[in-house]
N, C-alpha and C positions, 0 to 999 in steps of 0.2 A: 269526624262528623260528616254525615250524606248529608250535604245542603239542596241537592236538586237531581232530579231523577226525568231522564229521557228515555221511555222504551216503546215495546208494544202492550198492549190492554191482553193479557191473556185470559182474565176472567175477572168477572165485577159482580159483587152482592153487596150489598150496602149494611156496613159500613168499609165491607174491605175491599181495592181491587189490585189483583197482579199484575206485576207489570215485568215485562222480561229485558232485559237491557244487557248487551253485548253477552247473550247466552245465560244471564241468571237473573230465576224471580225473584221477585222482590213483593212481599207483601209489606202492602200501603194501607193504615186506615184513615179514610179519609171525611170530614165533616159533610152531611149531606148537601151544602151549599157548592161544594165540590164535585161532590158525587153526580149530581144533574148534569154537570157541567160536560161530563166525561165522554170520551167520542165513542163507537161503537166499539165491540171488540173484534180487534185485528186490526185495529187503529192505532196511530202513532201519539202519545200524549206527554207533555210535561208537566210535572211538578216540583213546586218548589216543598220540601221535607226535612223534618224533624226528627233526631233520634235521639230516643228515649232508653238509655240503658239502666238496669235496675238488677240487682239478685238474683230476682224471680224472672226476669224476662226482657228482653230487647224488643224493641218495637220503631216502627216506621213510621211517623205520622205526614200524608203529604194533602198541600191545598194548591187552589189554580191560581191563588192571588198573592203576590207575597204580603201585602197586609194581612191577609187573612191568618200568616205562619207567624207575621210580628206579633200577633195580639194572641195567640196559641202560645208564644212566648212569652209573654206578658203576663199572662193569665194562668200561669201554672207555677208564675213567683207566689203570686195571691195566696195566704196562709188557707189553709180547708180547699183548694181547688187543685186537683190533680188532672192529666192529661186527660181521662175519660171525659171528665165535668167538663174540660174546656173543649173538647171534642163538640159535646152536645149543645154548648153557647152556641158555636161556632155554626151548628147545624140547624138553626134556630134564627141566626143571621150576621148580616157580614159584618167583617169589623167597621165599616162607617155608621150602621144602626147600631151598635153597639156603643159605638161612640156618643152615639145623638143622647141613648139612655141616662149614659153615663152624665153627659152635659144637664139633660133635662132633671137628671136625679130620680128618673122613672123607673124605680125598683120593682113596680108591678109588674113591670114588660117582660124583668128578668125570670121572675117569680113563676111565671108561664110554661120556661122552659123547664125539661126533664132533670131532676136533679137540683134543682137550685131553690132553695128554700129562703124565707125572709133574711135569717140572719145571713146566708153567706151573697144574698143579691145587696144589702148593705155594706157588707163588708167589702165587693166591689164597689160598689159608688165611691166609697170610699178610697179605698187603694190604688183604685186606675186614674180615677180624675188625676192624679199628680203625673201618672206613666203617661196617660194621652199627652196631655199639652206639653211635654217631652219629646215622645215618640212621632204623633202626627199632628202638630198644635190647630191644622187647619179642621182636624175631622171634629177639635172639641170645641167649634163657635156654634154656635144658637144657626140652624134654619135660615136660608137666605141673608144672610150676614156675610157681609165680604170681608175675605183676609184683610190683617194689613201688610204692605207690600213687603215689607220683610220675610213674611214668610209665606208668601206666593211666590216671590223671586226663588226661595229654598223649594219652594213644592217644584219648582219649571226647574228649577235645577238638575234636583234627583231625577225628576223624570227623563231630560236629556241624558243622563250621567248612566241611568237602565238604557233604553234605548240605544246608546252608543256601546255599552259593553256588550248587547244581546247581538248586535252587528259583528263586532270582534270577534265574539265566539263563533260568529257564522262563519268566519274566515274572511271578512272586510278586515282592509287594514286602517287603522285607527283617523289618519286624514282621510279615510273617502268616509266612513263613519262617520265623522263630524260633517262633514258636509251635508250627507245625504238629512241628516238629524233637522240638519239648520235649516232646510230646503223644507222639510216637511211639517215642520214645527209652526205651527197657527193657534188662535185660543179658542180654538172649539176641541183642540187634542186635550184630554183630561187621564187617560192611561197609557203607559209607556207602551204596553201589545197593539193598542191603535197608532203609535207616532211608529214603531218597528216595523208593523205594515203598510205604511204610507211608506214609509222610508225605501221600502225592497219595492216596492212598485217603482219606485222613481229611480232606482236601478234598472231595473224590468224595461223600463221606455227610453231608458239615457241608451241603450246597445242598439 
């Protein structure tokens, strides 16, 4: 399994772009909420990626977010929804609006996107509500509604838990990681890529 893909952008057309990494391309297709996202080409980008092996064909699927890869995964358990279909959810909007749909039971919202017809926008409402409050129980509360602390403690958790392994990988060793985490960590930080970047700045000024 390619869980995560770090190279250079050698060419981008929406929905596909390549990316070269230690000398081999890799075609990625990626949801256009990704696709925006993308730096220019001859730009260094990562993605977190999906593979989808089949008979007929292999394929790459990568996004900027890993929620966005959760629910790419989520959504292609769903009976009638194959990787294309959830491609185009996906491109259509992120997984916390998808979320909100799903809470609100707003099938029409779904119904918008390319490919998704009444019956299979019900039959998510259906399927996923049980997967969200599983998966990310915070993203299925109602609109301005606060967690309850059980699972905000879990939300600050994961977040420190990314943050600290994205450190590792950088070649931090695991005690200055947690530290730098703990130092950076405030409740305006809501994505682990902003607590990673506060975190390497406070490296940055500690030298």
């Amino acid at each position: 399994m390619i869980g995560r893909i770090r190279g250079i952008i050698l060419e981008k057309q929406a929905p596909e772009v390549l990316v070269e990494a230690h000398g081999v391309g890799y075609e990625v297709q990626a949801p256009l909420s990704t696709f925006y996202r993308l730096p220019p080409v001859g730009q260094e980008v990562v993605l977190h990626t999906h593979f989808v092996v089949r008979e007929d064909a292999q394929q790459l699927y990568g996004f900027w977010h890993r929620d966005d890869r959760s629910l790419f995964r989520a959504l292609i358990r769903v009976s009638g929804v194959g990787p294309k279909l959830a491609l185009a959810i996906l491109s259509g909007m992120d997984a916390e609006e998808f979320a909100r749909c799903v809470q609100r039971h707003d099938a029409s919202a779904l119904v918008k996107l390319p490919g998704v017809g009444k019956k299979t926008a019900e039959r998510l409402m259906i399927e996923m509500r049980d997967v969200l409050r599983e998966w990310r129980p915070e993203l299925a509360l109602a609109k301005g509604e606060a967690p309850p602390p059980d699972i905000a403690q879990a939300s600050r958790n994961r977040l420190v838990q990314d943050a600290e392994s994205a450190l590792i990988a950088l070649g931090y060793k695991p005690p200055e990681a947690a530290r730098a985490v703990s130092a950076a960590l405030d409740e305006d930080v809501r994505e682990s890529e902003e607590l990673i970047r506060r975190a390497l700045k406070g490296f940055a000024s500690a030298r």
